[in-house]
N, C-alpha and C positions, 0 to 999 in steps of 0.2 A: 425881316421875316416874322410874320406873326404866326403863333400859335395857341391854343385855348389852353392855359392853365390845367383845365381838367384832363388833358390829352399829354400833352410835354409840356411843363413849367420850366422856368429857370432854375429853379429847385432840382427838378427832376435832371435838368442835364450837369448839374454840379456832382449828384451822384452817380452819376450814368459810368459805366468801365471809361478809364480815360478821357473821363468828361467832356465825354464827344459822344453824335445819335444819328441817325439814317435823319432826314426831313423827309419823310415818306408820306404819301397822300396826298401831294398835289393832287388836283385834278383839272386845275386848269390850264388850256393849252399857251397863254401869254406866259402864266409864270413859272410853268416848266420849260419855256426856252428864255426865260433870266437864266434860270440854271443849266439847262443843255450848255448858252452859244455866251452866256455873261460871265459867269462868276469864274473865278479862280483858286486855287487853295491860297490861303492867308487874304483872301480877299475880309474886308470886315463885313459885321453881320451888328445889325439892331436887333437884338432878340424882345420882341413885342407880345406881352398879353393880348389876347385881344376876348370879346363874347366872356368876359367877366366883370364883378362889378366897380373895378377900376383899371378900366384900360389903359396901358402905355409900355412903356422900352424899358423892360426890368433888367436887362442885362445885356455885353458886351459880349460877342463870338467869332467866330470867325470859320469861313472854306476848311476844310479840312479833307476833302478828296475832290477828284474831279468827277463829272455829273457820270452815275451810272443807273444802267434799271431798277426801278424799283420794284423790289419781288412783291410786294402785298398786291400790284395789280395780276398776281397769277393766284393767289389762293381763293378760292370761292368761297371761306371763310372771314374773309377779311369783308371789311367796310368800302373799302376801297376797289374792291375787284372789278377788273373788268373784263368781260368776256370778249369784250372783241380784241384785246392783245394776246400775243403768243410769246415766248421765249426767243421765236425765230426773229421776231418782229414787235419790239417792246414799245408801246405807246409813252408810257411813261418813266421818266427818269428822277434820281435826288441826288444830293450833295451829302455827306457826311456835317456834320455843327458842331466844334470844341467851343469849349466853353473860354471868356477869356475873364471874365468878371463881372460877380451879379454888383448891381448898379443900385441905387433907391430908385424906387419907381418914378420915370420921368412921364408924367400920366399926360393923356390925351386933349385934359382942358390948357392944362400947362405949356403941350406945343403948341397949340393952338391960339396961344399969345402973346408969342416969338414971333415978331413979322419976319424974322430967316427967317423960321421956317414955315412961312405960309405956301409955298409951293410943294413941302415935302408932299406926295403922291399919298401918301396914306392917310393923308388928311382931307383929300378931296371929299367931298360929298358924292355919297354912290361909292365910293370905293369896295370892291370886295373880294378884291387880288391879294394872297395870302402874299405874298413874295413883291416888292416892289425896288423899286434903284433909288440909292441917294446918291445924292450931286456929293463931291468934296466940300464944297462951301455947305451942306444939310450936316455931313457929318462933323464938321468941325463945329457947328452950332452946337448940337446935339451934348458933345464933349464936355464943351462949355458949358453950358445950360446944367450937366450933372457937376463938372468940378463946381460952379457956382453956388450950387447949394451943400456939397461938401464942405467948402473953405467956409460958409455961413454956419453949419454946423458945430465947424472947430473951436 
């Protein structure tokens, strides 16, 4: 799940009330039905910077409700609004995001030279689905790829 630093950080969901957040603002229709008809609660979550000046997976999350409306598409205040939904008939849905552990930043050049994970979808070129699926075999890369430069740390 990416999101822009300036919007919800990893930071920001560490201090969030029960370091959990609405993922609100989808607005596209693929990667609101990951969440509609995909995701699960305790399903896991890549939580991705993205639109900063080092992109990548700062941190571990995870489901933490099952997909419901998302109110910002009813405020005409919001960024997100949209007039052609109603309360009767919600266009748009999100997930609740608990936090499970901020991670070192596992940055976008660095997947990128993981042949795993050269299939991971957010790596595509053209990609600009906030929301995308990992394989088991991407996320256990990914695991790996942070414990590996932890234990180099130590």
């Amino acid at each position: 799940m990416k999101s822009e630093p300036a919007e919800c950080s990893i930071d920001d969901l560490a201090r969030a009330p029960r370091q959990t957040v609405p993922w609100t603002g989808v607005r596209n229709h693929q990667a609101r039905n990951f969440m509609r008809d995909a995701m699960r609660i305790g399903d896991g979550v890549l939580f991705y910077h993205s639109s900063c000046a080092e992109p990548g997976i700062a941190g571990l999350a995870e489901v933490a409700s099952a997909a419901y409306p998302d109110a910002t598409q009813f405020d005409p205040a919001s960024p997100y609004h949209d007039p052609r939904s109603s309360p009767d008939a919600p266009r748009w849905v999100h997930v609740d995001v608990r936090l499970v552990r901020k991670t070192r930043l596992l940055s976008l050049r660095e997947m990128r030279e993981r042949p795993e994970l050269a299939d991971l979808q957010v790596l595509r070129r053209g990609n600009r689905l906030s929301i995308t699926p990992v394989t088991p075999a991407q996320w256990l890369a990914v695991l790996a790829a942070l414990d590996e430069a932890q234990g180099a740390a130590r």
